[in-house]
C-alpha distance (Angstrom), angle and dihedral (degrees) to the residues before:
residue distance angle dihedral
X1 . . .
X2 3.82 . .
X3 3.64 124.7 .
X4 3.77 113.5 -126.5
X5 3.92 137.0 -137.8
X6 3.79 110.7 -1.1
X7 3.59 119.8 -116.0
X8 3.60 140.2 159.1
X9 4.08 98.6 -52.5
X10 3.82 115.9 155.0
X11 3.77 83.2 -155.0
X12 4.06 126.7 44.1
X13 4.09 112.9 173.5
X14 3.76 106.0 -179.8
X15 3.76 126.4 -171.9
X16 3.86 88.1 -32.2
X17 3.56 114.2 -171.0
X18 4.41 120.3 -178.3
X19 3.79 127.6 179.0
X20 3.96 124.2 -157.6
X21 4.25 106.3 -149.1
X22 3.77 104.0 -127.4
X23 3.98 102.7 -170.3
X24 4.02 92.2 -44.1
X25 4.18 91.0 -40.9
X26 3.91 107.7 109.4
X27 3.70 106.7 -137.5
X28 4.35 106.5 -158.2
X29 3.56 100.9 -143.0
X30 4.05 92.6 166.7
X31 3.59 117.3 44.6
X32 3.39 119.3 -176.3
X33 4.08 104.2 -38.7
X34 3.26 117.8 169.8
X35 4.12 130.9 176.0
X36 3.75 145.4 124.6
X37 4.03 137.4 -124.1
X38 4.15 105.8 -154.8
X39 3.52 112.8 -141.7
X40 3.72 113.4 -84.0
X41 3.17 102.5 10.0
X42 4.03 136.2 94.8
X43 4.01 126.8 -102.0
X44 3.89 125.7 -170.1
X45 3.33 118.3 -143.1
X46 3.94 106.7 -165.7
X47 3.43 139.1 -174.6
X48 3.95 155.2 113.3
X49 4.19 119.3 -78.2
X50 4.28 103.1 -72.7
X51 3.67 89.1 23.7
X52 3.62 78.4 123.6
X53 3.96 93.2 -125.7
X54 4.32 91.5 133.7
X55 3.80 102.4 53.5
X56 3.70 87.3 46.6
X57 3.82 86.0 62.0
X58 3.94 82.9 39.6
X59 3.93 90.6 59.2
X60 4.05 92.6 45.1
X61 3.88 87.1 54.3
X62 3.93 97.0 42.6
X63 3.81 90.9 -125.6
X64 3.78 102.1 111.3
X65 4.24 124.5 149.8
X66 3.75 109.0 -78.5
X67 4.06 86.1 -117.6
X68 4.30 93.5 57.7
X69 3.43 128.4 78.9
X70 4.16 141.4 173.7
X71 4.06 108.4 -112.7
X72 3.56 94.1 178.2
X73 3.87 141.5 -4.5
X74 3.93 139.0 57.0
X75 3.47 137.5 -101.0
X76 4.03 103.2 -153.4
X77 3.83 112.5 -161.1
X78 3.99 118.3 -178.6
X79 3.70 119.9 167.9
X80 3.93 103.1 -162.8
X81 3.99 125.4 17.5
X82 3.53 90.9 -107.7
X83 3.82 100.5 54.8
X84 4.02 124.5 100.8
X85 4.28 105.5 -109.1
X86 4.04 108.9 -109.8
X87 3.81 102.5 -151.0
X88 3.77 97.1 -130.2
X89 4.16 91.2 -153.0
X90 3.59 100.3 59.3
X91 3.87 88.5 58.1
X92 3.98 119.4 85.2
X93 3.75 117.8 -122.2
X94 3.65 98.0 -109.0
X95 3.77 100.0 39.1
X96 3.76 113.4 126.8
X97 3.85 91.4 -108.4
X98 3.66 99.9 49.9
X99 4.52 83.5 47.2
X100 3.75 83.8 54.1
X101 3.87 100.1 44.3
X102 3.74 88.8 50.0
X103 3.67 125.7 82.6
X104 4.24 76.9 -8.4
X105 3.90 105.8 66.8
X106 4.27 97.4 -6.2
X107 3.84 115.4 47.3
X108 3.85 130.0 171.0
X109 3.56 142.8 -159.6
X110 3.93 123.0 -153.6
X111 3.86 131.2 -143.3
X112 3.63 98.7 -113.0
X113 3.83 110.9 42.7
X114 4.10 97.8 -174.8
X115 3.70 86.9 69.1
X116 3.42 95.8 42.0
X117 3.70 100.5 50.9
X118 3.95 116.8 70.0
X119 4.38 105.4 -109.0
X120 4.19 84.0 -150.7
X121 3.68 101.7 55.4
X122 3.71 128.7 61.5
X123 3.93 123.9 -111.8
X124 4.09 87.2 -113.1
X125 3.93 83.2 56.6
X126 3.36 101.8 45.8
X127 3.84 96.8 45.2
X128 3.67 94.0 37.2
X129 3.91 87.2 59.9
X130 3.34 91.6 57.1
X131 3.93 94.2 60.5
X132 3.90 95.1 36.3
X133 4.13 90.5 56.1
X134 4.14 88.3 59.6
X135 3.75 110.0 17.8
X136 3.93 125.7 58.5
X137 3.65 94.6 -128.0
X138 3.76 129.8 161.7
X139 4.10 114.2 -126.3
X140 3.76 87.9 -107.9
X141 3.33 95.2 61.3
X142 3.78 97.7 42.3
X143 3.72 93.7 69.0
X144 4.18 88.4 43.0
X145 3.67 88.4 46.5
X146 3.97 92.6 52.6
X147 3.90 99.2 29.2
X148 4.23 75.9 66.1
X149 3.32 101.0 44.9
X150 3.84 91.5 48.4
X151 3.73 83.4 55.7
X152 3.94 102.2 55.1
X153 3.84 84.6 45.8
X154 3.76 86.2 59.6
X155 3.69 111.1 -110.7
X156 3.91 117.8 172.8
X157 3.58 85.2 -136.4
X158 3.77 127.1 15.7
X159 4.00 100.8 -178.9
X160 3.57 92.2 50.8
X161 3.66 103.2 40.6
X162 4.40 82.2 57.5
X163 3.93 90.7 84.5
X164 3.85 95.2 21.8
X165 4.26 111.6 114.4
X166 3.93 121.5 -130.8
X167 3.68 86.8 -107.9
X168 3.74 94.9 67.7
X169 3.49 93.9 54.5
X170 4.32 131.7 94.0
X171 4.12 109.4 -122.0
X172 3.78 92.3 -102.5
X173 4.24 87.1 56.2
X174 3.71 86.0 52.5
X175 3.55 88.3 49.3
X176 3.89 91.6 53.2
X177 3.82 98.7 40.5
X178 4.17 84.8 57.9
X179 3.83 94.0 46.9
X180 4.01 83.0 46.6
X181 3.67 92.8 49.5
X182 3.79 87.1 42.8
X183 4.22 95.5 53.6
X184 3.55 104.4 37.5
X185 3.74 97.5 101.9
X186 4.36 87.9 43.3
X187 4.03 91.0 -113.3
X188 3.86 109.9 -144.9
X189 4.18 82.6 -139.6
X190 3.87 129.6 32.3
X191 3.67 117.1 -168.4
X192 4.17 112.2 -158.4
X193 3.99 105.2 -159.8
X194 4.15 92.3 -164.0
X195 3.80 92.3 -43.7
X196 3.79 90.4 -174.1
X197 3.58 114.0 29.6
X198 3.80 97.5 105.0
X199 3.46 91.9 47.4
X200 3.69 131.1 85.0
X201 4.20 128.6 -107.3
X202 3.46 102.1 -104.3
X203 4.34 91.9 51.4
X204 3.61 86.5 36.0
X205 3.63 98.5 61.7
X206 4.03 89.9 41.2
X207 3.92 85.9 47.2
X208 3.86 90.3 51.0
X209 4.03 92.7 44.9
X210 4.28 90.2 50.9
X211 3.76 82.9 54.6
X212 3.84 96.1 55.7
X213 3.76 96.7 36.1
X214 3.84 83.9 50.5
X215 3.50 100.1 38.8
X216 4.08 81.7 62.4
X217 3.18 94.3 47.8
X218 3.84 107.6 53.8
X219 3.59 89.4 30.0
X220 3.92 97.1 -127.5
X221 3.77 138.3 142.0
X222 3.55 131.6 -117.8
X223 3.60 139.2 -144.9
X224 3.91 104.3 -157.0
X225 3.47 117.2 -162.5
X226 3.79 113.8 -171.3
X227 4.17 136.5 128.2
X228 3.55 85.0 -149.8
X229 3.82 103.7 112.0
X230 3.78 92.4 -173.6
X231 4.13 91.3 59.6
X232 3.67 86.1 45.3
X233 4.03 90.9 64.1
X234 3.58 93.6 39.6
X235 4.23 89.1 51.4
X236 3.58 125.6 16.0
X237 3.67 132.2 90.6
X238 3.54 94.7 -165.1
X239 3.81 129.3 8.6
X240 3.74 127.0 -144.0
X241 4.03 111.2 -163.0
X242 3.89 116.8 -148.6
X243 4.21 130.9 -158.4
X244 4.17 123.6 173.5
X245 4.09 82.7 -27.9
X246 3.58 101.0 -47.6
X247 3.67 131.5 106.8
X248 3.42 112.6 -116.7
X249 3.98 100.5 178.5
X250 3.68 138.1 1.6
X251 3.80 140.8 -176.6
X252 3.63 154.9 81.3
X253 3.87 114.1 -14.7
X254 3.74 88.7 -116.6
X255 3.78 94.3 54.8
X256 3.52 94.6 43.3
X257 3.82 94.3 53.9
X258 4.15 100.8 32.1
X259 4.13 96.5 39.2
X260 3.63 110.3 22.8
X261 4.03 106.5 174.7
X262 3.80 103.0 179.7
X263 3.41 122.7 84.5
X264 3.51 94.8 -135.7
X265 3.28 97.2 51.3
X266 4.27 91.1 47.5
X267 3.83 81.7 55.8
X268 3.64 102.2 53.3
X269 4.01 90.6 46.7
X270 4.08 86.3 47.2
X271 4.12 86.5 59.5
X272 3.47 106.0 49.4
X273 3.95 112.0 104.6
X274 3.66 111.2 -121.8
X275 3.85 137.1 -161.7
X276 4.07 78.3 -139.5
X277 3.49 99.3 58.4
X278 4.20 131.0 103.6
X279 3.66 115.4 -90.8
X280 3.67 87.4 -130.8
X281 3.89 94.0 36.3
X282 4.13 113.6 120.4
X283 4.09 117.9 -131.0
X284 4.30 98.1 -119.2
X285 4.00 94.1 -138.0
X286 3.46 119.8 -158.7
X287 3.76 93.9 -115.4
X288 3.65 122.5 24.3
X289 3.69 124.4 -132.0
X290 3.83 113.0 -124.9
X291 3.82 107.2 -158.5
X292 3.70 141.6 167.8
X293 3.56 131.7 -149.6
X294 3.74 113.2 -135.6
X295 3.77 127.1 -122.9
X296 3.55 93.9 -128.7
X297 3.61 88.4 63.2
X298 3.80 108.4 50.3
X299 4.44 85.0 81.8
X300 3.63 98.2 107.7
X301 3.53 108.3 5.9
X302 4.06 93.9 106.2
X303 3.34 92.6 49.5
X304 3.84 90.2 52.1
X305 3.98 87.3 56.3
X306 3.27 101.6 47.3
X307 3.67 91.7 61.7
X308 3.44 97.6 32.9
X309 4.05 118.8 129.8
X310 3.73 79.6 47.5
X311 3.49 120.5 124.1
X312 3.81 111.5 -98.7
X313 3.82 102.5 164.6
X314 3.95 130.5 38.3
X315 3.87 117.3 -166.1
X316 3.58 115.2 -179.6
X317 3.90 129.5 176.7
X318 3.73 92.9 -21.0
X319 3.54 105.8 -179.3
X320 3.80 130.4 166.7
X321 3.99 123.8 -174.9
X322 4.43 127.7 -171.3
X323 2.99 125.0 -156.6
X324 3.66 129.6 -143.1
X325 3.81 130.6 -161.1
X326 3.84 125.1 -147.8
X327 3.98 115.5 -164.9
X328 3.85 103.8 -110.7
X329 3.59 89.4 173.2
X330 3.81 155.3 -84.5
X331 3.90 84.2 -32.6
X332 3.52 114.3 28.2
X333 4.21 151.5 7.9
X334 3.37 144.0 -148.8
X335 3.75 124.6 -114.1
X336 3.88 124.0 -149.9
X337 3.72 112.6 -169.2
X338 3.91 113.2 -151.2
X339 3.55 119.6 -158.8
X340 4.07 98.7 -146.7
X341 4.40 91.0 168.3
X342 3.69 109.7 26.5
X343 4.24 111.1 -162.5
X344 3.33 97.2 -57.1
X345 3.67 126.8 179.1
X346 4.06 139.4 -162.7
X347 3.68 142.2 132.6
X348 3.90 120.7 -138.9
X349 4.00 121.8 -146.9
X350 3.42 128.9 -123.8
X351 4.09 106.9 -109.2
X352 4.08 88.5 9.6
X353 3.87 128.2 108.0
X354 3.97 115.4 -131.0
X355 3.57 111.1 -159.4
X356 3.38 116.1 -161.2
X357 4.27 104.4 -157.5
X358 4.24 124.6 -176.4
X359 4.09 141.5 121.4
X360 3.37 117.5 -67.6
X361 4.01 110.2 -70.6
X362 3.20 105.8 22.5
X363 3.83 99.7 122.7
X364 4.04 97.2 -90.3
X365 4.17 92.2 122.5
X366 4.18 92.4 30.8
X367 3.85 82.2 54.2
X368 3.90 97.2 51.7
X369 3.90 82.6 48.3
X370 3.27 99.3 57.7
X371 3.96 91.1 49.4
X372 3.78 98.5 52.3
X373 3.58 82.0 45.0
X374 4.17 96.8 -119.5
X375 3.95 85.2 129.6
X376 3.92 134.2 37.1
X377 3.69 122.1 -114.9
X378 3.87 123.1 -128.7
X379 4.16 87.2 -143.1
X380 3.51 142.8 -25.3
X381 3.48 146.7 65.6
X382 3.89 139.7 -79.1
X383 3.80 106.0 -177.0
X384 3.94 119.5 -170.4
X385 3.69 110.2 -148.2
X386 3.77 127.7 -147.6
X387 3.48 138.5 -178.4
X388 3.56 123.5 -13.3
X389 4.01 151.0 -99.9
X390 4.13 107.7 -4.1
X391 4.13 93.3 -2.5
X392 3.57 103.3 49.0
X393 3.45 115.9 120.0
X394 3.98 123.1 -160.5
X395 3.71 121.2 -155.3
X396 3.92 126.3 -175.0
X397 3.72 101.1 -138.4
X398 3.94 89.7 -159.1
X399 3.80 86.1 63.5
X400 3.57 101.2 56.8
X401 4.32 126.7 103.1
X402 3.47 124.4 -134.5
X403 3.39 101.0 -79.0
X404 4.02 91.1 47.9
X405 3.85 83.5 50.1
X406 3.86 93.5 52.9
X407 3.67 90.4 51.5
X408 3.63 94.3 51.6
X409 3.32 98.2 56.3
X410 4.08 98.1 72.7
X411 3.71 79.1 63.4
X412 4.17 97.6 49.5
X413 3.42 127.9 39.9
X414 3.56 144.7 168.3
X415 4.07 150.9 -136.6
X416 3.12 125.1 -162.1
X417 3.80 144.2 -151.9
X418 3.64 107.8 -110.5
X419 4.04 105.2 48.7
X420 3.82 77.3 -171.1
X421 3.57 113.0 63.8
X422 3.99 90.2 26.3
X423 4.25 88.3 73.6
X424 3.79 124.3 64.7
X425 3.47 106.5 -105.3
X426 3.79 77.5 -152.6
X427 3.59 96.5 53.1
X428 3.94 135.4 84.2
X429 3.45 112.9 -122.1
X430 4.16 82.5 -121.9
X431 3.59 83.0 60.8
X432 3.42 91.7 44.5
X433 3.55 96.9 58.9
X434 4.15 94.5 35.8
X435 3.86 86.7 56.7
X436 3.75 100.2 89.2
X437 3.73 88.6 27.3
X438 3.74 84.9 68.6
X439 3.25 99.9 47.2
X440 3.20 108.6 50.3
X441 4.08 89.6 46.4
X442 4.09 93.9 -113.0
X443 3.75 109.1 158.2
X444 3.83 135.9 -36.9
X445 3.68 123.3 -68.9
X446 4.07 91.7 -95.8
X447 4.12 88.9 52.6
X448 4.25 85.3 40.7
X449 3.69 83.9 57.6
X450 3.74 95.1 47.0
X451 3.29 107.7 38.7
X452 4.25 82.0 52.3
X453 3.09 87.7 69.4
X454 3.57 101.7 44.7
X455 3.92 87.0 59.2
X456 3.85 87.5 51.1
X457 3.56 89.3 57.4
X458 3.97 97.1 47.2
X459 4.26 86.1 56.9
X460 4.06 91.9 52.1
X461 4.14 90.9 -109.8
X462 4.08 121.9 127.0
X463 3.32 114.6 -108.6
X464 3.45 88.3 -134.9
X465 3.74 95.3 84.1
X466 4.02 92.1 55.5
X467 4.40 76.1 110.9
X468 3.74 96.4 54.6
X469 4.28 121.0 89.2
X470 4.13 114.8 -126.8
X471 3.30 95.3 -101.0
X472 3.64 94.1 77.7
X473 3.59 88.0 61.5
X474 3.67 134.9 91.3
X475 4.07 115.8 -118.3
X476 3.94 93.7 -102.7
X477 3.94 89.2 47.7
X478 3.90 92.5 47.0
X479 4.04 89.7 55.7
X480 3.79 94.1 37.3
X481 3.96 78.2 65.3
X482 3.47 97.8 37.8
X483 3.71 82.4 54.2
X484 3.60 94.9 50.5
X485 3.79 91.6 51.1
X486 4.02 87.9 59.9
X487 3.92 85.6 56.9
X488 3.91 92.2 49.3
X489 3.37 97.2 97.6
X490 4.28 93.4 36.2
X491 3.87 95.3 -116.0
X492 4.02 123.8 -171.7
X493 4.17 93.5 -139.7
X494 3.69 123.7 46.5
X495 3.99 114.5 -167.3
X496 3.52 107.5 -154.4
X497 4.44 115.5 -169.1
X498 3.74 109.5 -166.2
X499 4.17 89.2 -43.8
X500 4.19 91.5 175.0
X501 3.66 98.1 25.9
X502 3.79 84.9 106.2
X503 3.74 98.0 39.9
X504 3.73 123.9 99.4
X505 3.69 111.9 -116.6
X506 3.99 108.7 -97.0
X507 3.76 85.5 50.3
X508 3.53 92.4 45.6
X509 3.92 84.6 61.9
X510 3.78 87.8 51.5
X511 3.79 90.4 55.6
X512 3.60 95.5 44.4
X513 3.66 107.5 42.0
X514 3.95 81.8 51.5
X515 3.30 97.1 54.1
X516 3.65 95.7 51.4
X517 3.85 86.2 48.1
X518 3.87 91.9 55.7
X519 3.49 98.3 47.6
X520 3.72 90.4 52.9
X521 3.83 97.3 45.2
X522 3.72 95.3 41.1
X523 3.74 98.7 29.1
X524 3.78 101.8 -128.0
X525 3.63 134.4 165.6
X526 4.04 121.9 -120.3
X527 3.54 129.4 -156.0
X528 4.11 100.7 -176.7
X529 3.51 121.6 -176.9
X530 3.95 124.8 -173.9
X531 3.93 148.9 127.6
X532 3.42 96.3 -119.3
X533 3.74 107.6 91.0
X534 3.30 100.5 -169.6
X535 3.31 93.0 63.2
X536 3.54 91.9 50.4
X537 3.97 87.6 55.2
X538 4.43 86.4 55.5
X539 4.02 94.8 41.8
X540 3.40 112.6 34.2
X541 4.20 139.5 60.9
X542 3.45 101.7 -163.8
X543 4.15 123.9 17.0
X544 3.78 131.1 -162.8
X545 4.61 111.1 -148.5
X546 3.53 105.6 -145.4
X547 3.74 127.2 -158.9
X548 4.07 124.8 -175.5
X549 3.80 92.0 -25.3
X550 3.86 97.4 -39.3
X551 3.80 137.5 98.6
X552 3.58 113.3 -121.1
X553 3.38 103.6 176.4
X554 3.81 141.0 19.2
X555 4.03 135.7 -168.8
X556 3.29 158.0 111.8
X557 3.99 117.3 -62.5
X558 3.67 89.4 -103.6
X559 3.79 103.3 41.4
X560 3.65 94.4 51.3
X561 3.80 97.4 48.3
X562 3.89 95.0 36.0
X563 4.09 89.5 33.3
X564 3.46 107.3 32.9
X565 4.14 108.2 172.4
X566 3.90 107.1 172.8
X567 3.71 120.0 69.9
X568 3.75 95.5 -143.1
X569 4.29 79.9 58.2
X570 3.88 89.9 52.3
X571 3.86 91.7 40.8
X572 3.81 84.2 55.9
X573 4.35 93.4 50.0
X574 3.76 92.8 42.5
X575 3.90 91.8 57.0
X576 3.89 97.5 57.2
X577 3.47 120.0 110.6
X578 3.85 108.3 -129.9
X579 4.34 115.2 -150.8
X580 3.69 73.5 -131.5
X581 3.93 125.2 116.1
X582 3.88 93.6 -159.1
X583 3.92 100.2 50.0
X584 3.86 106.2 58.6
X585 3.49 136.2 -172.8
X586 3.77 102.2 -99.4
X587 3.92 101.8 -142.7
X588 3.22 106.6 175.9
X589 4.06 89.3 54.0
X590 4.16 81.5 48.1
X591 3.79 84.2 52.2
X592 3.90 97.5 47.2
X593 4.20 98.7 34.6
X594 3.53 115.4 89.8
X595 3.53 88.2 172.0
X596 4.04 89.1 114.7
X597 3.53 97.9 60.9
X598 3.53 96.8 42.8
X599 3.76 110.8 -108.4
X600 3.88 111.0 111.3
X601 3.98 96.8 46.8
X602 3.55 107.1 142.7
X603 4.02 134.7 -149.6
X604 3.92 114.5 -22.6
X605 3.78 97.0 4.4
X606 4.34 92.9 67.8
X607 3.96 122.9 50.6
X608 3.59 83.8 -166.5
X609 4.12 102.3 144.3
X610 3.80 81.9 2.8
X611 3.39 120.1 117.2
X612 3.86 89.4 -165.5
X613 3.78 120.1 103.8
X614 3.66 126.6 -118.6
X615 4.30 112.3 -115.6
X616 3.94 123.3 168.1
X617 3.88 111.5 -98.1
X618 3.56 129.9 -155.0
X619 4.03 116.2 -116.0
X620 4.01 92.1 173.3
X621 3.74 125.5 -15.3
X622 3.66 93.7 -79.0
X623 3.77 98.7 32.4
X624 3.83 125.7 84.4
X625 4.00 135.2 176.0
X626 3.88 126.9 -177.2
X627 3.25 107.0 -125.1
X628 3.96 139.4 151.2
X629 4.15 104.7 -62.3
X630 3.37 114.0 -94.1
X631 3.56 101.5 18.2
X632 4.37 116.1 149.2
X633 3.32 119.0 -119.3
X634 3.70 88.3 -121.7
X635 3.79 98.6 65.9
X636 4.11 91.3 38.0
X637 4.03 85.2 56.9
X638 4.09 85.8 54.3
X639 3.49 99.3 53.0
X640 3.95 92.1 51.6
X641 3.57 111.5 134.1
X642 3.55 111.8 -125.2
């Protein structure tokens, strides 16, 4: 693929070509990609995990893995139209030029911005580095200089947030103290490697909107690196599609999106989750799962479906408080109670997936916690219901010892977000799979073994590579186990926390479309929690909105998205980017609506200067809003955000 007439591109890649040495054997991860990012304006680089899309961004920087190297190609980089091109491969990665280009005139931000921010230094540090390495600026300055730039990247509080630590700041601070770090010398190119995948949607879209405005402001181009085809719609100028190093498909946003002609690309587009999409319409992944259900597991499983849309789980007034200490002293401190799960109350279905949708901490993950019993509640009650009429038996899980606890937990279990760190690194994924086998007593080591390998088969893997360790897995194969390790012990609830949040989005399909699969052939019950709302819409039947540790809304999949009632629930739909040219992101209504934090509710939905409390009313028989107590349905209705 050759690039065509040259014109003023701050970025040139032509018929790049980069090996990684594998033990002697050169592995060619880029083959021959070429493509250009204009000055000032926005490229998309898309693509599935190993597409190769990061160590291109690698090679533009000059900070490529000691055991990779360019074999043929050039990276062209030209600032202004009237400069002579450098070609950025032929330089080595710790010449004097390449130092000065990066962090200088090249700067990047990374997806997670904990672990790319040092915990021991402050954010004035950090940032001030940045600026000291390339400008010749006196120490007075430095802290002016960054103090400012914390500012246009929209800190509450730019003085303070100077000696402040990464620690003590929210994910979407994190996310601004690395763009910070990442402008202060005005770069002439910015490349974003996922910039807002770990974060939620409300603090994505405001990320994503503080790029644009500042993008426009400094005049600078950017390299975006995403899978996320609805970030891509709301961003890119041009789009540049990726597959095992090659490019597949390149162009203008609006021919990539209106008149796709590769395959590949018509495939990715087909499995995004959309708010658009039919209730009963099936995500077409790229790669099917073939899967088989064991045998061994069909005991049970009619039973479960003849009773199912029968309540299987009460919670009621869950609550759970922390409390923090502040040193007051040689003889005293203060304590600051925070409410993390404020009385909440739901019931989940037998057969039916609950998802549980809301910003990042608002007490989604400490309520899943407290219901697999991994953390203590303040107060409440989670009863487990079983049987019905004369024989069914009630038990309040938050009661139960140890032992109780133990026993419970072939009847609950859980998946959870990062299939990565969830799996010994040091394990087999044999042992893996044996683990709760053993300790729950289940079989001999021979039936262990076989019954491994049944569970294997039910996630579409081979059983054959029961002796390998996860890391020889891809990220959709290392939760397809993790996945299969919940079903070890053949439980009736599966409690899912953000399980494809970190999956690109063809193998989020995968994941999806088989957990819908196994919960019909098996008839389990979900309880699903994530950010991602359309996801929500695909997985779940009914959904509870949380907001700083209390429901807001209940309903059924299609009430709430066709009906929405609360404005923190509409906040929440108006913030997600759509893989769809004709239903933008709406930043400066993002900009302007505080309705996701909480401040501009109106009428019913606020009990500011009220001295009424707050209590969940019922819209329709499966509908709820909190709301001020007492409130008609008539005046709720009015104050509907629309």
């Amino acid at each position: 693929m050759k690039i065509g007439e040259y014109t003023h591109d701050i970025i040139r890649i032509d018929d790049l070509h980069l090996v990684i040495d594998l033990k002697g054997a050169d592995l060619e991860v880029i083959r021959g990609a070429s493509f250009r990012i204009p000055a000032g304006r926005t490229v998309a680089l898309v693509g599935e995990s190993g597409s190769g899309k990061s160590i291109i961004s690698q090679a533009i920087l000059g900070i490529l893995p000691n055991v990779a190297r360019i074999t043929g190609g050039s990276i062209w980089y030209k600032e202004t139209p009237t400069d002579i091109p450098l070609d950025l491969a032929t330089f080595a990665d710790d010449s004097a030029e390449r130092i000065d280009l990066r962090g200088g005139k090249i700067s990047i931000i990374f997806q997670e911005p904990m672990t790319s921010l040092s915990p021991l230094h402050t954010i004035g540090n950090q940032i001030g580095e940045a600026l000291t390495l390339h400008r010749d600026v006196s120490s007075g300055d430095v802290q002016q200089t960054v103090v400012d730039m914390l500012e246009l990247v929209g800190f509450p509080n730019p003085p303070a947030a100077w000696s402040m630590y990464p620690m003590e700041l929210s994910g979407g601070l994190r996310q601004r103290a690395m763009i910070a770090m990442a402008l202060v010398c005005h770069p002439a190119l910015l490349i974003a490697d996922e910039p807002t995948t770990a974060l939620d949607v409300s603090m994505q879209a405001k990320i994503l909107s503080l790029l644009k405005e500042l993008q426009e402001k400094l005049g600078m181009a950017v390299l975006l690196i995403t899978h996320d085809l609805g970030v891509v719609a709301n961003m890119a100028d041009e789009v540049v599609v990726m597959y095992h190093g090659q490019i597949m498909e390149a162009g203008p946003r609006e021919a990539i999106f209106r008149n796709p002609q590769h395959p590949y690309l018509k495939a990715l587009l087909n499995a995004v989750p959309d708010l658009s999409m039919g209730y009963d319409e099936k995500l077409e992944s790229l790669r099917d799962i073939e899967h088989e259900i064991p045998a061994s597991m069909s005991k049970g499983i009619e039973e479960r479906k003849t009773h199912a849309h029968e309540t299987l789980l009460q919670i009621r007034h869950l609550k759970k408080e922390f409390t923090t200490k502040k040193s007051k002293g040689w003889f005293g401190n203060d304590k600051t109670v925070v409410k993390a799960v404020d009385d909440i109350s739901f019931d989940v279905r037998r057969g039916e997936c609950f998802g549980l949708v809301g910003e990042s901490g608002c007490g989604k993950t400490t309520t899943l916690k407290m219901i697999v019993r991994a953390l203590s509640a303040t107060d409440g009650t989670v009863e487990w219901m079983e049987g019905d009429g004369d024989q069914q038996t009630v038990t309040d899980l938050l009661q139960l010892n140890n032992q109780g606890i133990k026993e419970f937990r072939r009847k609950i279990q859980m998946v959870f977000q990062d299939p990565f760190s969830s799996l010994s690194p040091r394990s087999t994924v044999l042992n893996i799979l044996k683990e709760p086998m053993e300790v729950h007593g289940m079989g001999n080591k021979k039936q262990q073994a076989e019954y491994a390998a049944e569970l294997m088969r039910l996630v579409g893997l081979q059983p054959t590579f029961l002796g390998r360790y996860p890391h020889s897995f891809s990220g959709g194969q290392r939760q397809r186990i993790g996945i299969a390790r919940a079903l070890a012990l053949r439980p009736e609830l599966l409690v899912c926390d953000e399980p494809v949040s970190a999956l690109d989005v063809s193998v989020q399909a995968q994941v999806l479309n088989l957990l819908k699969q196994l919960q019909e052939e098996l008839g389990l019950t979900y309880i699903f929690i994530s950010h991602n709302l359309a996801v929500i819409r695909y997985i779940a039947d009914r959904i509870g909105v949380m907001f700083k540790g209390q429901l807001v809304e209940t309903a059924t999949r299609e009430e709430l998205f066709e009906n929405p009632i609360h404005p923190y629930t509409r906040a929440l739909l108006d913030v997600v980017p759509h893989a769809d040219l004709d239903h933008p992101l709406d930043f400066d209504r993002i900009n302007r609506d505080m309705a996701s934090e909480g401040r501009n509710w109106t009428g019913p939905f606020s009990n500011e200067g009220h001295e009424s409390e707050m209590d969940m009313i019922a819209i329709t028989d499966n509908h709820q809003v909190r709301a001020q107590r007492g409130t008609d349905l008539q005046t709720i209705l009015a104050h509907k955000p629309t």
